[in-house]
C-alpha positions in Angstrom: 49.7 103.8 -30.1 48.1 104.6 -33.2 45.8 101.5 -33.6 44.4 98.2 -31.7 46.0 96.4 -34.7 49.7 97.5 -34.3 48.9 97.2 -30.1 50.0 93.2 -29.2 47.2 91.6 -28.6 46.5 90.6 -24.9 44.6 87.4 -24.4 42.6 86.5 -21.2 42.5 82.8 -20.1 40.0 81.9 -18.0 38.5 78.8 -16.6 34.8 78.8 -15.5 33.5 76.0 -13.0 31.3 75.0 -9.9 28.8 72.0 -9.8 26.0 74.6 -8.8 24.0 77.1 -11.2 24.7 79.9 -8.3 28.9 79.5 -9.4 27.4 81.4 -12.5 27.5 84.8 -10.7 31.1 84.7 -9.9 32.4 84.7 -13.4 29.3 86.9 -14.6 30.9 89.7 -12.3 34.2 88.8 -13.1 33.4 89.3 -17.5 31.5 92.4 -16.3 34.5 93.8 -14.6 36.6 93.0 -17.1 34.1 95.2 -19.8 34.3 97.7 -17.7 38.0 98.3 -16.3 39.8 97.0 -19.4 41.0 100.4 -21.4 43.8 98.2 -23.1 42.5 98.4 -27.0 43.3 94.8 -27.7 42.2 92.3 -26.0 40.7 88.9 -26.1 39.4 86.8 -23.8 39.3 83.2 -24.0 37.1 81.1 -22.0 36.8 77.7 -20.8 33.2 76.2 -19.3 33.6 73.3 -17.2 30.0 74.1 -16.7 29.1 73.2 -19.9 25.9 71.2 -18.9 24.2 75.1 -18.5 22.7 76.3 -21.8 21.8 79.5 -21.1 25.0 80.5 -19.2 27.0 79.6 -22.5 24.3 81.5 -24.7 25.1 84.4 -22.4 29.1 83.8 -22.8 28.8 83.9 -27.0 26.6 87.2 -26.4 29.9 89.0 -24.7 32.2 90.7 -27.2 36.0 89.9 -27.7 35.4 86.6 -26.2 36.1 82.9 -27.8 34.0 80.1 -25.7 35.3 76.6 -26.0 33.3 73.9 -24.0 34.1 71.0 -21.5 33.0 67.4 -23.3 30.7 65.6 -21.2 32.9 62.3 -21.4 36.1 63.6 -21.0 37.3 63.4 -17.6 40.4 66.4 -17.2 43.9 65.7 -16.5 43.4 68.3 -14.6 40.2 70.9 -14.2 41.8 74.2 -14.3 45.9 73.5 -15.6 44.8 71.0 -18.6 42.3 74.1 -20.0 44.7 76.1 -19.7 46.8 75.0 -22.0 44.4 74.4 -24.2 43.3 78.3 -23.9 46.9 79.3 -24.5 47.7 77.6 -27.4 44.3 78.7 -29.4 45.2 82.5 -28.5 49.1 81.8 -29.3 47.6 80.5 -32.7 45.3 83.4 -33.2 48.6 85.9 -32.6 47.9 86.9 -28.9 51.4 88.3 -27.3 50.3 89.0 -23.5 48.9 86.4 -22.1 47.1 86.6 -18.4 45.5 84.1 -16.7 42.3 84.8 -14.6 40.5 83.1 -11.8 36.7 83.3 -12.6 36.3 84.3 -8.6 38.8 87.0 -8.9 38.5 90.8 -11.2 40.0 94.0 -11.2 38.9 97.0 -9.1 39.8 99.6 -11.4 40.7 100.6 -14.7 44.0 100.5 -16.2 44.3 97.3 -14.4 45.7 95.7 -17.4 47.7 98.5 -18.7 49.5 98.8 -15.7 50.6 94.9 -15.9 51.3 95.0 -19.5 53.4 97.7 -18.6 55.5 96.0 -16.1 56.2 93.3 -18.7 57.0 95.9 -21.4 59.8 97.4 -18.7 61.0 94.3 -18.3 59.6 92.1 -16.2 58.7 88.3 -17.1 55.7 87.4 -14.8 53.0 90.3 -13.3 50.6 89.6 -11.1 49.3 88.4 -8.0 51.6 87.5 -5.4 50.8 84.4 -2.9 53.2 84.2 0.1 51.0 82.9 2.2 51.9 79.2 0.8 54.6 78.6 2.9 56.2 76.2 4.4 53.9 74.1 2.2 55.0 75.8 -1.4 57.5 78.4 -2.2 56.0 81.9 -2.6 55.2 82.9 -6.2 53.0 84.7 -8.9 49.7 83.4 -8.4 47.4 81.7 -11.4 44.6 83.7 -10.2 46.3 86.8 -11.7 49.3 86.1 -13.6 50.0 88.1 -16.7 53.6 86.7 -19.2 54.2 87.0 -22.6 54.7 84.2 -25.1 58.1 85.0 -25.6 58.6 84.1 -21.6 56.7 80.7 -22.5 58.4 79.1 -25.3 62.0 80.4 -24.9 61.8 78.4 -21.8 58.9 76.2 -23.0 56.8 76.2 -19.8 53.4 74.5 -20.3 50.3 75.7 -18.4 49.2 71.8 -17.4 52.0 70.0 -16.7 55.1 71.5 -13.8 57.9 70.4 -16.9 60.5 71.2 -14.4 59.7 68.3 -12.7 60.2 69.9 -9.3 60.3 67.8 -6.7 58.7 70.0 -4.4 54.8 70.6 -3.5 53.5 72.8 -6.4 50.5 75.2 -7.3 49.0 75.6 -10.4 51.7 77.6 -12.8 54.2 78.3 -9.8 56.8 76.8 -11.8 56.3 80.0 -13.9 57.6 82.3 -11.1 60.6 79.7 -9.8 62.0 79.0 -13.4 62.4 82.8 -13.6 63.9 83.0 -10.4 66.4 80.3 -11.5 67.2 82.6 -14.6 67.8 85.9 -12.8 64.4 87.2 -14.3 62.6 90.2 -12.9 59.1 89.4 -11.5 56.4 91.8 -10.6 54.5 91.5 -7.7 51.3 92.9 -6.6 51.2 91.9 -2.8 48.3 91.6 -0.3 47.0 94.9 0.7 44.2 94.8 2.7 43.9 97.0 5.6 41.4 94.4 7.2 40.7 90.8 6.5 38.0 88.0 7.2 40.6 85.4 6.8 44.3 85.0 5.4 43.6 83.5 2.1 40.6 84.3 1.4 38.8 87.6 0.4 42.2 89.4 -1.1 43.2 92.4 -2.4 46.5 92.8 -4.3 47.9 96.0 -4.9 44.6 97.8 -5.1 44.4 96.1 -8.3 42.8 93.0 -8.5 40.1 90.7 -5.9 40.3 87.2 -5.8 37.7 85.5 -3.7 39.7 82.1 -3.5 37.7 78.6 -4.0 34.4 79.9 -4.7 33.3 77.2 -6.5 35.3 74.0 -5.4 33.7 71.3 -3.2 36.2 71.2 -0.5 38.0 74.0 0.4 41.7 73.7 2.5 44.7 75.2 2.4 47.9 73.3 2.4 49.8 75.4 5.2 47.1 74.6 7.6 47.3 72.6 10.8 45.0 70.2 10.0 43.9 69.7 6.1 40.6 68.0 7.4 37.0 67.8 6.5 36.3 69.6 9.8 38.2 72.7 8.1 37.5 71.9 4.8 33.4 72.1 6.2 34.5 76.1 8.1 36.1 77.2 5.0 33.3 76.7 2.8 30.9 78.5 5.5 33.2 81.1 6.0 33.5 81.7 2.0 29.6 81.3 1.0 29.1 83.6 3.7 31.3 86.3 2.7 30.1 85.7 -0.9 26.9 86.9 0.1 28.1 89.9 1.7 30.0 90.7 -1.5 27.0 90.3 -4.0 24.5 92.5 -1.5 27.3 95.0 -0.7 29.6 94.8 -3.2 30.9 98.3 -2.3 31.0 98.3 1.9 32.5 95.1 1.4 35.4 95.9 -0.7 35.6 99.5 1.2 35.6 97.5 4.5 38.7 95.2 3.2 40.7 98.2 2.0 40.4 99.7 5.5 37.5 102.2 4.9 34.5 103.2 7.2 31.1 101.6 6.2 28.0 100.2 7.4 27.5 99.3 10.9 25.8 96.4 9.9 28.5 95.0 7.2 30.8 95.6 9.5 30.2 93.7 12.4 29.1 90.8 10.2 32.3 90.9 8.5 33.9 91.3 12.5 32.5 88.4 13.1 33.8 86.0 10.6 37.4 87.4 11.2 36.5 86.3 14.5 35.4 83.2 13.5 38.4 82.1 11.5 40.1 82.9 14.0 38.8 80.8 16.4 38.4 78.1 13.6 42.4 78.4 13.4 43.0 77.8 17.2 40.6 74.7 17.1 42.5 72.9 14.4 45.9 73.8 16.1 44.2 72.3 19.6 43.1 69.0 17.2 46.3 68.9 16.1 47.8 68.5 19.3 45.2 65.9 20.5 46.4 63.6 17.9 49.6 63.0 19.6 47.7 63.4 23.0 45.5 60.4 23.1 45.4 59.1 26.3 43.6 62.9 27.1 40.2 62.2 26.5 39.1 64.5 28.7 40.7 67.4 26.5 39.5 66.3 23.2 35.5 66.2 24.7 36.3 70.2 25.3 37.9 70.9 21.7 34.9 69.1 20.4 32.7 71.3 22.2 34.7 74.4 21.1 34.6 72.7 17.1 30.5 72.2 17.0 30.4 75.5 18.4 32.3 77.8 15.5 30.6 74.9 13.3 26.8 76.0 14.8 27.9 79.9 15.0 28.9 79.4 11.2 26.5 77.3 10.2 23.4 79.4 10.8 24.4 81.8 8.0 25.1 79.2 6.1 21.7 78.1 6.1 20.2 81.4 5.3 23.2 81.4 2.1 21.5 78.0 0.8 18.3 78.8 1.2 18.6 82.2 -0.5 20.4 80.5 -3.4 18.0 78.0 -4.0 15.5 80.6 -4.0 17.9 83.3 -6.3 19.4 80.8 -8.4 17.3 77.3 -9.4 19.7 74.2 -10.6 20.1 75.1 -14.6 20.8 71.7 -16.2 19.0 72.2 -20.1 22.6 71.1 -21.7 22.9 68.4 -24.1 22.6 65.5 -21.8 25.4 63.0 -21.3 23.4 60.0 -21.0 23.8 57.4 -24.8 22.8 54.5 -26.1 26.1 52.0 -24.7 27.3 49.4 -27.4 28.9 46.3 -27.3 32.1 46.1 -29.9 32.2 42.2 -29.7 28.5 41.8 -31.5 28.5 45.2 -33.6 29.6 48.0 -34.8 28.8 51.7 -33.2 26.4 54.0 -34.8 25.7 57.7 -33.6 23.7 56.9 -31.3 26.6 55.6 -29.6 28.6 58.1 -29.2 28.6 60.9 -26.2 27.2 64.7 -27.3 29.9 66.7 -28.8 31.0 69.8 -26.7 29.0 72.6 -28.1 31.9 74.8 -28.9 35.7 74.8 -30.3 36.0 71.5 -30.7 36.9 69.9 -33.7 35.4 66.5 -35.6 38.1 64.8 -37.6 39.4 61.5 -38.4 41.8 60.0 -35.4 45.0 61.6 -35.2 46.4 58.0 -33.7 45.4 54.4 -34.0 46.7 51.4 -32.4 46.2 47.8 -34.3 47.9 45.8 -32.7 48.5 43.0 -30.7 46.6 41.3 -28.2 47.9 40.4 -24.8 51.1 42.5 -25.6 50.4 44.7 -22.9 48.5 47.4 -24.9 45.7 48.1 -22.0 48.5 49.4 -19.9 50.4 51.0 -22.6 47.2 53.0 -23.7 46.7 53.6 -20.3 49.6 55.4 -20.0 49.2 57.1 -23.7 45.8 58.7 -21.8 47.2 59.9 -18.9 49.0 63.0 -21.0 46.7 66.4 -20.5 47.1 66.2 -24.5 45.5 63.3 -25.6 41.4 63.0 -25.1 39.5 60.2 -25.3 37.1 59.7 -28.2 33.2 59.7 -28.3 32.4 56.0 -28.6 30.9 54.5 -25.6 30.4 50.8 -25.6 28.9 49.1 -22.4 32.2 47.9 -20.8 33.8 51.4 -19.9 36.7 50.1 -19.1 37.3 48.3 -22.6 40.0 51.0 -24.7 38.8 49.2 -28.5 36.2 50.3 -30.8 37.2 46.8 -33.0 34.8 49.1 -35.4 36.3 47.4 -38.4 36.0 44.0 -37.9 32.2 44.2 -38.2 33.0 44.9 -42.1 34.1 41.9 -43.2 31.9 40.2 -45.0 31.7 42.9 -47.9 32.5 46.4 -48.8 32.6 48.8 -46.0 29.9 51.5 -46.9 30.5 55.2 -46.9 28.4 56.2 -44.4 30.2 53.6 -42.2 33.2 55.9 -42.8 31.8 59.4 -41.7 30.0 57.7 -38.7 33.8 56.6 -37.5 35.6 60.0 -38.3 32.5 61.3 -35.9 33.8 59.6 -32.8 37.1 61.7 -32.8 37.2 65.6 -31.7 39.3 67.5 -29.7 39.9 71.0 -28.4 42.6 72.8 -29.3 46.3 71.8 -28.2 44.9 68.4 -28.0 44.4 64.9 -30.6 42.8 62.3 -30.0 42.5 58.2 -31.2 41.8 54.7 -30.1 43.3 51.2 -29.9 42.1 48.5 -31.1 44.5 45.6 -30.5 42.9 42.8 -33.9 42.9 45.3 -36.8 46.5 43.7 -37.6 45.9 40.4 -38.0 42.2 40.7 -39.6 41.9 40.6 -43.6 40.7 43.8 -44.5 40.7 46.4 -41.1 44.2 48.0 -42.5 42.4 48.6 -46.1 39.7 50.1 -43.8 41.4 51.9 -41.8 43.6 53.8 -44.4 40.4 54.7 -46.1 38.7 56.3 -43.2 42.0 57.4 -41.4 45.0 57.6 -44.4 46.7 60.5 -42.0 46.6 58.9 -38.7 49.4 57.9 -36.8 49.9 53.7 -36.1 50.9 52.4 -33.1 52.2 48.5 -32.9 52.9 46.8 -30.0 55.0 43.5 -30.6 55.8 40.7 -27.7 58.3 38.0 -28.1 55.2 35.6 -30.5 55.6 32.8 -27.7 54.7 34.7 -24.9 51.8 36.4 -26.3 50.6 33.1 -27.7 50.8 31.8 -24.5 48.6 34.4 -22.7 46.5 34.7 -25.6 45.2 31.1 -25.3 44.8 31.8 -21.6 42.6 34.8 -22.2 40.3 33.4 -25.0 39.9 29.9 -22.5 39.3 32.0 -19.9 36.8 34.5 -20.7 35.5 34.2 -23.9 35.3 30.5 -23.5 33.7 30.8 -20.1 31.5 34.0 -21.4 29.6 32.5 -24.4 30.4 28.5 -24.2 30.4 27.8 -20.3 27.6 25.6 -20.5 29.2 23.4 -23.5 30.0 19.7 -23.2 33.6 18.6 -22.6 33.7 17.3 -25.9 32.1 21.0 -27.4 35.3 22.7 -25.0 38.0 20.2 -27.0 36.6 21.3 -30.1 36.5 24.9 -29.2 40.1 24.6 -28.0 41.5 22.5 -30.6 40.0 24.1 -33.8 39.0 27.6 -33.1 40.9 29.2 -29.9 44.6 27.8 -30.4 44.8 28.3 -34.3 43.7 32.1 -33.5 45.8 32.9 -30.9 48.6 31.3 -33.1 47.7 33.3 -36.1 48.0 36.3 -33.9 51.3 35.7 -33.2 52.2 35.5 -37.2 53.3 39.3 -37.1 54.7 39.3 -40.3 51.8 39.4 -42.6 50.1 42.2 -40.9 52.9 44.6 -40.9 53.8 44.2 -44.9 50.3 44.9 -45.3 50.3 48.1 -42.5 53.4 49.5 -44.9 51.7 48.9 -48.1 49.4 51.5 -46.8 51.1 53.7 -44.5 54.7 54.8 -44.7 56.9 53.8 -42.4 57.9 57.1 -40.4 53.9 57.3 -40.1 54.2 54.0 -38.2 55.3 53.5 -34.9 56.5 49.8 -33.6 57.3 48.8 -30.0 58.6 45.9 -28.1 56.5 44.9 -24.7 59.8 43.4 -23.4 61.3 46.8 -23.8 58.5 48.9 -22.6 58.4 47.1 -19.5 62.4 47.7 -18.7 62.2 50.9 -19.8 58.7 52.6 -19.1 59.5 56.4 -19.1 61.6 56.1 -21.7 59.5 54.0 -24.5 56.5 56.5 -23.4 58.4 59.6 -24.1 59.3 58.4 -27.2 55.5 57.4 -28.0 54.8 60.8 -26.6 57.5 62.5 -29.3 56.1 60.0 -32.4 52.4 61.5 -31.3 53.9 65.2 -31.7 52.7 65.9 -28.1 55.4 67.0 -25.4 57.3 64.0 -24.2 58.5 65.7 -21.1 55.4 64.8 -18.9 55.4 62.4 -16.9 52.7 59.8 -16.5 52.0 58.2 -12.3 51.0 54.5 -14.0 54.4 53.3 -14.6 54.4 50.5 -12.1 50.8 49.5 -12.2 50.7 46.9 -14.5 47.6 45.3 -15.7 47.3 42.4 -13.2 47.3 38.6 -15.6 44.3 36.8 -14.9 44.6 33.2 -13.5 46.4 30.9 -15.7 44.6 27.6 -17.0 47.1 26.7 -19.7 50.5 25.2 -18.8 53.3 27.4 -19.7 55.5 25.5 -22.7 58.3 23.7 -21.0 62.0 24.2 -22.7 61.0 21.6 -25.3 57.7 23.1 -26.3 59.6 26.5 -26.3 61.6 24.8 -29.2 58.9 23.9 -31.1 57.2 27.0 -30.9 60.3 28.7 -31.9 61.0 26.8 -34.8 57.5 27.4 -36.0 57.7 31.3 -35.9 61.5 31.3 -36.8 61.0 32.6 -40.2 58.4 34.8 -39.4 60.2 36.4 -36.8 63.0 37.2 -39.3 60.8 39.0 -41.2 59.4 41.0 -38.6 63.0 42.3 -37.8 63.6 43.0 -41.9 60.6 44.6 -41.8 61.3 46.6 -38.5 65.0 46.6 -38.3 64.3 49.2 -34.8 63.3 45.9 -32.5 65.7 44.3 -30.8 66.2 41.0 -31.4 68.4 40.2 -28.3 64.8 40.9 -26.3 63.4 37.8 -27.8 65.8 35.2 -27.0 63.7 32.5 -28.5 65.0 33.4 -32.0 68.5 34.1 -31.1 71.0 32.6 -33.6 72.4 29.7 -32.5 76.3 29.6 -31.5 78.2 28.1 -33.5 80.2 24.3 -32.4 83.6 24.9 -33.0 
């Protein structure tokens, strides 16, 4: 090795949380171990705050050296807290050339130097996947190299293009965050290194762990609940133990950092640490043979008499426990006050059916590594074609984020930002205020959907002047149907919302001359898409059919996925849960009213198909030709 520059780079991920200012102190000593057992020339580390809220802990992160910060958004609610950063992590460092890749609890860090060399090594000889190795899983999950500690190359990655936030094996079995890692290897004959458990004493069998006299991993420091899957009982009774027996142990560790380590590697120390330490192994214990006894109780109801003794034994390992814990939150709020001088996540909410959003509408941009920039997608149309659940779906992918705009119904996907520009030329500051309300983080893009840019006169001119790159989603439904349901909705809630106090004869009017002719017009597809090609090319535009996407969920959202350029192997949960229709006032059109419908969109329709020759017409059997009389 002549130079850090002809040395692969190595490039730490890491994912910093807790909902307290005292979870600082964990990935504070886990950086400053890092500093100063890390003799591997070149390294990076790159670091995800879920605690982005804390101002000074993230001035303190840009002080560190080698290290790249990127921030949590206030308004963007994670796929997935620690797998969905991840990613993210990965595919900044692949970008910026990094070759070894090891991911890194914030409550775990090395005990000695040469910690990374010696895994780097491993990979260099050979192996795939270094690292920590959890066993302890089963039953529940198989054993494998554990994220708190798991060091791979890129090569490993892509040639068998593994992602950090989503299991794309689709294993049926129980998974842990990147244990898919360990078993795809396994399934290809791969080496893995393992660094197994090696205390000589412990406080309990998860947490508190050595591995290989190389790395500590407290386990769950920072989470809310804390319970492991192989337990009895995964209860709020041991969920409530854990978290004593953890906090208490932490403070061990931060007052006597050395006897405390020394202690679980088997040496002699204090007196005093010692016997504290006995007695949570003793505690755990016990705590295990209470949640076994509960266990049994369960199928042992008509025993009353033997549940009032395991309650007894539960309060007290809860009461023995919980008088250290007591000290432990007292000391913290005394050590460590609640930090909260981040940008604050509170804005001003806007209504997109009265007006446009300005920046004081949209939510604080995360303070570092993301990026502003017109949306990557846009949706235009059409109403009542099931688009709610479609975009619904579009969100669920670890890869797409949500955008800044916050109006006052937060469960509303539109901004409908355009339609407020009607009336004249759309200003430029009216454009840079929109391209604000789009950023993302690396790995990711983000968009919206609003469902009447289509049909309105000038929102596609708009739109291809603030957004000319973006992507352009259509959803199409056979025009009847959506007619239909359009009325419905328009009768139903915007009728009853702004005019529930008219007359009968204000309603007929309303009906007659304003809600039918625009739910009819939105049904006139045809227009709207020879305008959406004048200004964006067809491979930039992406149609569907509703009739489709119901039959054939997965599929229609993997190809979405594919025309968004984001991995269409995930799989999103919402398949079946459907918006549910509101209650219908408006008869449904009879086979004779069907016909008349029909032959008013006929020739509308067969544009749509010339224009889109990738729908089906056979989906919209309305428009069928007719069979010929012999």
């Amino acid at each position: 090795m002549t130079s850090s520059q002809q040395i692969k780079k190595a490039a730490i991920l890491i994912v910093n949380g807790g909902d307290h200012s005292a979870a600082n102190r964990w990935i504070r000593l886990c950086l400053a171990r890092i500093a100063a057992y890390t003799d591997y020339p070149n390294y990076h580390i790159y670091l995800w705050n879920n605690r982005s809220n804390d101002r000074g802990l993230e001035d303190w992160f840009l002080a560190q050296s080698a290290l790249t910060l990127i921030s949590a958004a206030s308004y963007e609610t994670l796929n997935h807290p620690h797998r969905t950063p991840l990613q993210r992590l990965y595919h900044l460092a692949r970008q910026e050339g990094a070759y070894y890749i090891v991911a890194l609890d914030s409550d775990a860090h090395p005990l000695r130097s040469g910690w990374l060399t010696e895994l780097i090594a491993k990979l260099d000889e050979g192996a795939v996947l270094a690292g920590i190795w959890r066993d302890n899983m089963t039953p529940a999950i198989r054993p494998h190299v554990h994220a708190s500690c798991l060091c791979t190359t890129v090569d490993f990655v892509e040639d068998y293009q593994l992602r950090f936030d989503f299991d794309n094996t689709h294993a049926q079995e129980t998974i842990d965050t990147l244990s898919h890692f360990t078993w795809v290897a396994e399934a290809n004959h791969l080496p893995v290194y393992r660094l197994p458990r090696s205390n000589q004493r412990q406080f309990h069998e998860w947490m508190g762990g050595i591995y290989g006299d190389l790395i500590y991993h407290h386990v769950a420091a920072s989470r809310k609940n804390v319970v492991f899957r192989n337990s009895p009982r995964r209860g709020q009774l041991q969920s409530d133990h854990n978290k004593q027996l953890r906090d208490v142990a932490a403070e061990i560790l931060f007052n006597a950092y050395e006897p405390y380590i020394d202690w679980l590697q088997g040496c002699d120390v204090d007196p005093q640490v010692a016997a504290r330490l006995q007695q949570l192994r003793d505690e755990a214990d016990e705590a295990r043979d209470v949640n076994l006894s509960q266990q049994l109780t369960l199928t042992m109801a008509a025993r009353p008499s033997l549940r009032q003794r395991i309650k007894r034994r539960v309060s007290l390992v809860l009461k023995r426990s919980s008088k250290a814990a007591k000290v432990v939150n007292a000391f913290r709020k005394l050590a460590w006050p609640q930090v909260n001088q981040g940008q604050s996540s509170e804005q001003v909410p806007y209504n997109p059916l009265f007006t446009s959003f300005q920046r004081e509408h949209l939510a604080p941009l995360a303070r570092h590594g993301w990026t502003v920039k017109p949306p990557d997608f846009v949706g235009v149309g059409t109403p009542k074609s099931g688009t709610t659940w479609w975009y619904k779906l579009m969100m669920e992918h670890p890869q797409l984020v949500d955008n800044r705009a916050r109006h006052s119904d937060s469960t509303r996907k539109e901004l409908q930002y355009f339609l407020h520009f009607q009336s004249g030329a759309m200003p430029v500051h009216a454009i840079d205020v929109y391209r604000e309300a789009f950023a993302s983080p690396p790995g990711a893009i983000c968009g919206e959907f609003s469902t009447q840019y289509l049909a309105y006169p000038t929102c596609l001119e708009q739109l291809a002047l603030a957004a000319p790159d973006a992507k352009i989603i259509v959803i199409l439904r056979n025009p009847i149907d959506r007619f239909v349901s359009h009325l419905n909705h328009l009768l139903t809630k915007r009728g009853r919302r702004f005019f529930g106090d008219s007359d009968q004869q204000q309603r007929y009017l309303l009906n007659t001359y304003s809600f039918y002719t625009e739910a009819m017009l939105h049904s006139l597809y045809s227009i709207g898409l020879a305008r959406l090609f004048h200004y964006y090319d067809p491979d930039r535009v992406l149609v569907l059919q509703y009739e489709r996407s119901a039959q054939f969920p997965q599929e229609e959202l993997a190809r979405t996925y594919r025309f968004l350029g984001v991995d269409d192997r995930y799989r999103a949960k919402g398949y079946s849960e459907r918006i549910k229709p509101g209650k219908y006032v408006v008869a449904k059109p009879d086979a004779e009213e069907r016909g008349r419908l029909a032959a008013y969109f006929r020739e509308d329709v067969q544009r749509v198909f010339a224009l889109c020759p990738g729908l089906e017409p056979g989906l919209w059997p309305d428009f069928a030709p007719a069979s010929s009389s012999k």
